[in-house]
C-alpha positions as CSV (number, residue, x, y, z in Angstrom):
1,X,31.7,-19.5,-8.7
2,X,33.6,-16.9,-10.3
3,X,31.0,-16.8,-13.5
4,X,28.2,-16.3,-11.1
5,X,27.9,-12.3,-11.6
6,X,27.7,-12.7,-15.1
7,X,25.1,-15.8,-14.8
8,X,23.2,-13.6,-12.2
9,X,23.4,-10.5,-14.7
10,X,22.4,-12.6,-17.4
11,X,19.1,-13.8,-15.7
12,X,18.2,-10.3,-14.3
13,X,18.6,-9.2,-17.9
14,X,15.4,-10.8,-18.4
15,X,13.6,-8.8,-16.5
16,X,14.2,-5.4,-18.0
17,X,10.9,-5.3,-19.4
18,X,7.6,-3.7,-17.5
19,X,4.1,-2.5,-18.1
20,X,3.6,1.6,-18.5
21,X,0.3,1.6,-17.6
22,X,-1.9,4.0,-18.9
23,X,-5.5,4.9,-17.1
24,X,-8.5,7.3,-18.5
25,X,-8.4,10.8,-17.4
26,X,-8.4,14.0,-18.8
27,X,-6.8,17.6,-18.6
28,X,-8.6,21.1,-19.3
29,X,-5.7,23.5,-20.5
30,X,-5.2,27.0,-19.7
31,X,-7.5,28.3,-22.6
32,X,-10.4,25.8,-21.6
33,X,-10.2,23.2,-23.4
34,X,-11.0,19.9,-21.9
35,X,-9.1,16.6,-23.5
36,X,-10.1,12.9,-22.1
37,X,-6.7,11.0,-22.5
38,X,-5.0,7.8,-20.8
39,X,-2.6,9.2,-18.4
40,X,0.3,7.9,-17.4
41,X,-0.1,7.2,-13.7
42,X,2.9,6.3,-11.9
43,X,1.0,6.8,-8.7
44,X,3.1,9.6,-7.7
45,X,4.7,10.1,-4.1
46,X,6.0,13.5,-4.8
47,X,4.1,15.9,-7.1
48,X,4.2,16.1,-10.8
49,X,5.6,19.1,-12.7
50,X,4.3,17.6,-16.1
51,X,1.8,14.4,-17.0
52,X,2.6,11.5,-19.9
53,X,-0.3,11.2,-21.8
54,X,-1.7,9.6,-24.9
55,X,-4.8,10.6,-26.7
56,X,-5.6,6.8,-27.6
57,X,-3.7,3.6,-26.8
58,X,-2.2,3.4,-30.2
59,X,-1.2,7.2,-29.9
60,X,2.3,8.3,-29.5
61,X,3.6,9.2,-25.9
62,X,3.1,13.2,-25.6
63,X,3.7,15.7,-22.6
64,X,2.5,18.7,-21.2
65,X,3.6,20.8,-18.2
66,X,2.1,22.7,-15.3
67,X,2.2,26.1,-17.3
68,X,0.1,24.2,-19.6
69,X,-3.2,23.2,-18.2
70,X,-5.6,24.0,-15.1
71,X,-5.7,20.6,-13.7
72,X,-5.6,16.8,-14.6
73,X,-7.2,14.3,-13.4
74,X,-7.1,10.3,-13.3
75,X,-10.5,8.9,-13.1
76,X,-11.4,7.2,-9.6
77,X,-7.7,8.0,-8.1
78,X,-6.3,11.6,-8.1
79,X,-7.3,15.0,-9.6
80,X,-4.3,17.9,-9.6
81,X,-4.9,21.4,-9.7
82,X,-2.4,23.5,-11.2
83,X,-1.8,27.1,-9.0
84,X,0.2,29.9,-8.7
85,X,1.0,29.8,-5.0
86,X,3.6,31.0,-2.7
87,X,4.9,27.9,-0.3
88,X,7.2,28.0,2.4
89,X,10.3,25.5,1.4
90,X,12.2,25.7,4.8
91,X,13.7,23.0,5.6
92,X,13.0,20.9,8.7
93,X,16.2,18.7,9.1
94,X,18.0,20.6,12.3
95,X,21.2,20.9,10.1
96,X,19.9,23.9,7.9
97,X,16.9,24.3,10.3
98,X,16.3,28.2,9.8
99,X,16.2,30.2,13.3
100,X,13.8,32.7,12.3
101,X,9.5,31.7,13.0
102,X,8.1,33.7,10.2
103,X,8.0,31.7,6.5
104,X,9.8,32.6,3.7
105,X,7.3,32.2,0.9
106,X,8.5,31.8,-2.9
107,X,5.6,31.9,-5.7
108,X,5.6,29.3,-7.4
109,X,3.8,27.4,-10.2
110,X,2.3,24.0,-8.7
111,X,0.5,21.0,-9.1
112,X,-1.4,20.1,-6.1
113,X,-3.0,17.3,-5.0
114,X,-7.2,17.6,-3.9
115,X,-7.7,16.0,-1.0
116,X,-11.2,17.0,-0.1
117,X,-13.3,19.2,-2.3
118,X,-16.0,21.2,-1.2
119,X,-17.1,25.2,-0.3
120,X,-13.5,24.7,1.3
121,X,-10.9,22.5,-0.3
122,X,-8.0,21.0,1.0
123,X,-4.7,20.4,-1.3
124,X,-1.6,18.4,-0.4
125,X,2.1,19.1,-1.6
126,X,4.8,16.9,-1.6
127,X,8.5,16.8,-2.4
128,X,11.0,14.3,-0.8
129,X,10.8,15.4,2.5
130,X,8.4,18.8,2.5
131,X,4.8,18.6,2.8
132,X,2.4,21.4,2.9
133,X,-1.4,21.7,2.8
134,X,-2.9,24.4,1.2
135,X,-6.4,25.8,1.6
136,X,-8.9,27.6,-0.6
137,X,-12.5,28.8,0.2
138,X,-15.2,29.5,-2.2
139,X,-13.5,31.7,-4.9
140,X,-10.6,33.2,-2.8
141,X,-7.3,32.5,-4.2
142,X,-5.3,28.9,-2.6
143,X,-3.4,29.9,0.2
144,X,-0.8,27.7,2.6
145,X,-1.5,26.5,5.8
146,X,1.6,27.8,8.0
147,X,3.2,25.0,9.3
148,X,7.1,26.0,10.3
149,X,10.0,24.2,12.3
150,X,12.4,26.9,13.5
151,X,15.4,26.9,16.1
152,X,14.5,28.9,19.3
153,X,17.4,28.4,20.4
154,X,20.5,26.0,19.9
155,X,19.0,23.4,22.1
156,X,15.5,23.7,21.6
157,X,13.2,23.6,18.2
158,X,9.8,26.0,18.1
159,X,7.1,25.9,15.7
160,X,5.1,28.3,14.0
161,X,1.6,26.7,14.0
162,X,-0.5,29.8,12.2
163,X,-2.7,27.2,10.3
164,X,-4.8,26.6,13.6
165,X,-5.8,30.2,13.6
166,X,-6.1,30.2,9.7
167,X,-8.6,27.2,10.1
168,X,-10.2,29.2,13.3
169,X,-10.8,32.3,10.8
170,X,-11.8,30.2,7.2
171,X,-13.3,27.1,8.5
172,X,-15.6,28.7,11.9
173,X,-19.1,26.8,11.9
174,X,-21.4,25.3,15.0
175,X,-19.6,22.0,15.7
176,X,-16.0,22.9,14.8
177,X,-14.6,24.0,18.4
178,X,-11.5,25.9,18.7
179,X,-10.2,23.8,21.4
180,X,-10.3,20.5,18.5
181,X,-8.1,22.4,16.1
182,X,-5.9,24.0,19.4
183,X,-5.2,20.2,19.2
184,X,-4.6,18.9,16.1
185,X,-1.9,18.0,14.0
186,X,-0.1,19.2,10.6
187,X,-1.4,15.8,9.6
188,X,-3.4,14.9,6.6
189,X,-5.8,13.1,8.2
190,X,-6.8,15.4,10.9
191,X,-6.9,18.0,8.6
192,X,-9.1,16.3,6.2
193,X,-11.2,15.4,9.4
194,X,-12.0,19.1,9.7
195,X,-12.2,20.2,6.0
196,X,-15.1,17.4,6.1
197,X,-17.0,18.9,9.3
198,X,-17.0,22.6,7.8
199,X,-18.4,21.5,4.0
200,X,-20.9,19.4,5.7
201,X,-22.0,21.9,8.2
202,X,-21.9,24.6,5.4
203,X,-23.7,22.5,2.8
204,X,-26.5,20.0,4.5
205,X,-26.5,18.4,0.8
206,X,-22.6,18.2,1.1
207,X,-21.5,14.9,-0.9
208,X,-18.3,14.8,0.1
209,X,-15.2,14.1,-2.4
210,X,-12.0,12.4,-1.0
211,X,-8.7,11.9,-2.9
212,X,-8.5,7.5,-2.5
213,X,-6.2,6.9,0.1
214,X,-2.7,5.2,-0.5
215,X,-2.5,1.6,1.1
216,X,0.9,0.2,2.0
217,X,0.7,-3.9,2.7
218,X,2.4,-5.7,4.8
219,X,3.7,-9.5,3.2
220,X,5.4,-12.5,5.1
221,X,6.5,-15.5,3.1
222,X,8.5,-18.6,4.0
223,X,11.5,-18.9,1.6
224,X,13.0,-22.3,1.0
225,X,16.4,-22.3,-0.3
226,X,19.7,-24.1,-2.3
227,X,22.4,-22.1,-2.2
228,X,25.9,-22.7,-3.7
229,X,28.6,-21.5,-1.8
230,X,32.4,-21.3,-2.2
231,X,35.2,-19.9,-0.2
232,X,38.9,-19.3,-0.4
233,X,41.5,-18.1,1.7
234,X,44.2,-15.8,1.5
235,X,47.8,-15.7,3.7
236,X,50.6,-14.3,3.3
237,X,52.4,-17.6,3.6
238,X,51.0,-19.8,0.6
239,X,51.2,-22.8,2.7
240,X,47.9,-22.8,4.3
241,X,46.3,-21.1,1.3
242,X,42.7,-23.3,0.4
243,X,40.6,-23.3,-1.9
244,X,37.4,-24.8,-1.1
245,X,35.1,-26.6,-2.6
246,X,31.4,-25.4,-3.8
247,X,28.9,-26.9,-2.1
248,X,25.2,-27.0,-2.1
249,X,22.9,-26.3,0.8
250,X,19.9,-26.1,2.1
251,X,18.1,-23.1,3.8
252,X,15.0,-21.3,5.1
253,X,14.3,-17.9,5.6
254,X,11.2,-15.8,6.5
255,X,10.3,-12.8,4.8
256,X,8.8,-9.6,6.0
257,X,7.5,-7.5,3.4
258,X,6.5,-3.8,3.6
259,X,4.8,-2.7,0.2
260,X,5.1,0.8,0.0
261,X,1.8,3.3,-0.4
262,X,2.5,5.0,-3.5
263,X,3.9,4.5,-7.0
264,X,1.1,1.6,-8.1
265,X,2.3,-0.3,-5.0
266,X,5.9,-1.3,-6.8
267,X,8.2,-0.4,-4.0
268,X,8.9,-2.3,-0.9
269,X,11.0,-2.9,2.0
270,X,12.2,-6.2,3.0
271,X,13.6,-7.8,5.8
272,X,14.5,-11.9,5.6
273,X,16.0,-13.6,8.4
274,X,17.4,-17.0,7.3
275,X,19.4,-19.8,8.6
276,X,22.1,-21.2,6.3
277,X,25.2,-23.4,6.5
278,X,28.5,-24.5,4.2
279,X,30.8,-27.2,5.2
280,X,33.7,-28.0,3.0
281,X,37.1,-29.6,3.5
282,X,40.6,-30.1,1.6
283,X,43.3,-32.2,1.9
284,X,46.4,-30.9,0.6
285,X,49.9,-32.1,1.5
286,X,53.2,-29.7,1.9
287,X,55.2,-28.4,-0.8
288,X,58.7,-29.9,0.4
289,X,57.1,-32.8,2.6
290,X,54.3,-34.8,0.0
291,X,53.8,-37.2,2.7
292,X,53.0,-34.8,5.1
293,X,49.0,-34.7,4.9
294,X,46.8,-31.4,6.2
295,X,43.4,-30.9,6.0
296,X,41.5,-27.0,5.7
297,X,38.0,-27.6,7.2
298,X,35.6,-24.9,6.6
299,X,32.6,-24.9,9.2
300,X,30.3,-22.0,8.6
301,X,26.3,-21.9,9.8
302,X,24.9,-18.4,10.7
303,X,21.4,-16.5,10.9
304,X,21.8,-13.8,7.6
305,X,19.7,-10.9,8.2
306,X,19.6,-8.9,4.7
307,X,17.6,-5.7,4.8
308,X,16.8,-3.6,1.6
309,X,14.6,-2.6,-1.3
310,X,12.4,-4.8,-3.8
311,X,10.7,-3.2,-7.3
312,X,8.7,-4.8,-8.8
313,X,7.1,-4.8,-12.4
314,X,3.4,-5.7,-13.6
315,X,3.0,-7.7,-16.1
316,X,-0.6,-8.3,-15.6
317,X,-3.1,-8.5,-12.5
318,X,-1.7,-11.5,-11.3
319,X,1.9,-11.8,-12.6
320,X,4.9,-9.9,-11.9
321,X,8.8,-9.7,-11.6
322,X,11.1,-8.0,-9.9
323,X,14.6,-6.9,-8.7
324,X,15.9,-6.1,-5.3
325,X,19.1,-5.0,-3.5
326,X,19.7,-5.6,-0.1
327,X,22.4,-5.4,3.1
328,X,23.2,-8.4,4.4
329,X,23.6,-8.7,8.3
330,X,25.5,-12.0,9.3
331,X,25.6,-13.5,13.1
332,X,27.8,-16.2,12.5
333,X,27.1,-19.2,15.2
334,X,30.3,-21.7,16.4
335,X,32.0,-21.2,12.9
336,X,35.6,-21.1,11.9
337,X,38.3,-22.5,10.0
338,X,40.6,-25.4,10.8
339,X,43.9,-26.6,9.8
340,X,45.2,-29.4,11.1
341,X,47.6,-32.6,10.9
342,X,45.9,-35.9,9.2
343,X,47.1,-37.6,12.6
344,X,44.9,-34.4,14.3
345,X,47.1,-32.4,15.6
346,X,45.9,-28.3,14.9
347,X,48.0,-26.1,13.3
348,X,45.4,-22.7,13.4
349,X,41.9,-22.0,13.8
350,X,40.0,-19.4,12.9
351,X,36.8,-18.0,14.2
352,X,34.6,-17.1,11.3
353,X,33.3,-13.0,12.2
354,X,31.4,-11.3,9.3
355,X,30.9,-7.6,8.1
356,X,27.6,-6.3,6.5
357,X,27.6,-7.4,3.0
358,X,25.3,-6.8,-0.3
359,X,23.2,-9.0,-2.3
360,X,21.4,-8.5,-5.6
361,X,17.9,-10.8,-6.6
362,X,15.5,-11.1,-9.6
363,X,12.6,-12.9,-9.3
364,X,9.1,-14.1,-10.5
365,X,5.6,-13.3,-8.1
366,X,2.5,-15.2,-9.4
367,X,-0.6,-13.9,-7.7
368,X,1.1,-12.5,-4.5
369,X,1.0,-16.1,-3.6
370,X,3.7,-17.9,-5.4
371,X,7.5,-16.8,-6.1
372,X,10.8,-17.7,-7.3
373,X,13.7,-15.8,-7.1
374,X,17.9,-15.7,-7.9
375,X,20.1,-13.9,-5.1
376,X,24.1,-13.4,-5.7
377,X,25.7,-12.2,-2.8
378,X,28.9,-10.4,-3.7
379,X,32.4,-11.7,-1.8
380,X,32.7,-11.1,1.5
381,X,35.7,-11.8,3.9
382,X,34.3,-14.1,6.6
383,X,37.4,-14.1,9.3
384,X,37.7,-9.7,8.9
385,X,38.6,-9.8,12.5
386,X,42.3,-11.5,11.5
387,X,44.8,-9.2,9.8
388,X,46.9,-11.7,8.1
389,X,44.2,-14.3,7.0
390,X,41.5,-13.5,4.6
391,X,38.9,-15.7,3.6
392,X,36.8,-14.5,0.3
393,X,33.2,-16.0,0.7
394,X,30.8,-15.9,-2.3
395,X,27.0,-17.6,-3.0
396,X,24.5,-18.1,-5.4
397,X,20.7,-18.8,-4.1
398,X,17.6,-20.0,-5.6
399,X,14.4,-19.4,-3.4
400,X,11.2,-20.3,-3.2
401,X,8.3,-18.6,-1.5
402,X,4.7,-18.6,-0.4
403,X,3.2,-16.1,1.2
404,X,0.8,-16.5,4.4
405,X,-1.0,-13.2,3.9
């Protein structure tokens, strides 16, 4: 067991190559002139400052920044418009939450997102945890839509919701009532909801153009197991020191898979509970007494619970690998460790109680069907609860899985 972080390393070497994908589009710069290109498109969560582009698919990888062009766009998926606006950054975590209601605007040059376009269009920006919507009409310049957190007091958090009057004043048409926006949310989809109603009640003819929504997908897959697992202990008194043997097991987890919206669908959550067991034992005889036979029996089943992150990269439509990293959870159930007399009689036992661990994977997905992975879970000490005695736990698995969905 003690190669097995170079063996895992050495198979998730293998898996340092992915796909860039590049997808038609085009950009018009700031002097007008319009370029169809293959973009770059990492499906991005936050917004871009700059694009990756190529001018053909044997051209060499070029760059070009928001001061650079009016807008980009990537055919069928997401058009940017490049602005000089001023956004309100405040933050909204109550830690640095500000106390005072009005915004504090910077100017700034941005790319944002379309959402709906129209005689009034609706623009999304994102950045970790700040989103703001910005409006423009007709030719009047883009403006935000006032949206602000603020402390009222120390106990209590107010908000400044001036985009329901801005809508009230930009967006006012027969079938738009006051008392629907009095109600709404700082939500894209209820503000696309009403950026919809006003182009088609302005425009009869109105053909409506929506940014394509983001999908997240949800995964569950039964995962067959072998796992190899070794243990050793550790006392301060060499005599019941052990070193057990590696074993194989079998186990079965289920997977639940959360496949994030954004990035080309290459990020997900995972949660995997999973039943597992090692059972070794040693016979060793004393130092000064080599009649005197022990045994060390190691009896360890639990229910894991590893929680974490999965990337994955295409290789093609229906092949593709990945990597993940993940906490492992461990409810130990009637495990310990016992040292006893070959005639029976026990010299200690010890109740096996586990801390959160971590475990790395690379795997194989064929057809989001069909999957094969490695997991190494890094040591862990399995009796933590006993000062004195440590026991260093470590495994290698290899998993199968299909998923159900």
């Amino acid at each position: 067991m003690k190669k097995l972080p170079l063996l895992f390393l050495l198979f998730a070497s293998l898996f340092t190559y992915s796909q860039i994908r590049f997808e038609k589009g085009y950009f018009i710069t700031n002097t007008g002139e319009h370029y169809e290109v293959l973009i770059k498109n990492v499906d991005w969560k936050n917004n871009p400052s700059a694009i990756d582009y190529k001018l053909n698919a044997e051209d060499q990888l070029k760059r070009i920044s928001v001061d650079q062009v009016q807008l980009f766009e990537v055919y069928n998926q997401s058009k940017y418009v490049s602005g000089m606006v001023d956004i309100d950054r405040s933050p909204s975590n109550l830690d640095q939450m500000s106390d005072e209601r009005e915004p504090t605007f910077i100017k700034e040059k941005l790319f944002l997102k379309e959402i709906v376009s129209g005689d009034a269009t609706l623009y999304e920006y994102t950045d970790g945890n700040l989103t703001r919507f910005f409006i423009k009409r007709g030719t009047e310049n883009i403006i935000q839509l006032i949206h602000k957190p603020y402390l009222h007091d120390k106990y209590s958090i107010a908000y400044n919701d001036a985009y329901k009057e801005q809508l009230k004043n930009m967006l006012g048409c027969t079938g738009i009532k006051d008392s629907s926006i009095d109600n709404m949310t700082y939500k894209k989809n209820a503000l696309e909801k009403v950026f919809l109603q006003y182009n088609n009640c302005n425009n009869p003819d109105y053909q409506p153009v929506i940014a394509t929504k983001r999908k997240g997908k949800f995964n569950v897959s039964v995962r067959p197991r072998l796992t190899i697992s070794d243990a050793e202990t550790e006392k301060p008194s060499p005599v019941f020191e052990t070193k057990f043997e590696s074993k194989n097991d079998f186990g079965i987890g289920v997977e639940l898979e959360y496949v994030l919206p954004f990035n080309k669908n290459k990020w997900s959550i995972i949660l995997e509970p999973t039943y597992r067991t090692y059972r070794s034992e040693v016979y060793k005889s004393w130092a000064s007494l080599p009649d005197q036979i022990y045994v060390s029996t190691i009896e360890y089943q639990s229910l894991q619970f590893p929680i974490g992150l999965r990337h994955y990269f295409f290789i093609n439509q229906k092949s593709k690998i990945f990597i993940n990293g993940v906490v492992v959870i461990d409810a130990a159930m009637d495990a310990k460790i016992e040292q006893k007399g070959f005639e029976g009689y026990v010299y200690n036992t010890y109740e096996i109680k586990t801390k959160p661990n971590i475990a790395f994977g690379a795997g194989y997905n064929f057809n989001n069907k069909f999957g094969a992975e490695v997991r190494y879970f890094t040591s862990s000490n399995i009796t933590s609860s006993f000062v004195d005695y440590r026991t260093n736990y470590k495994a290698l698995s290899f998993i199968l899985s299909y998923n159900f969905l």
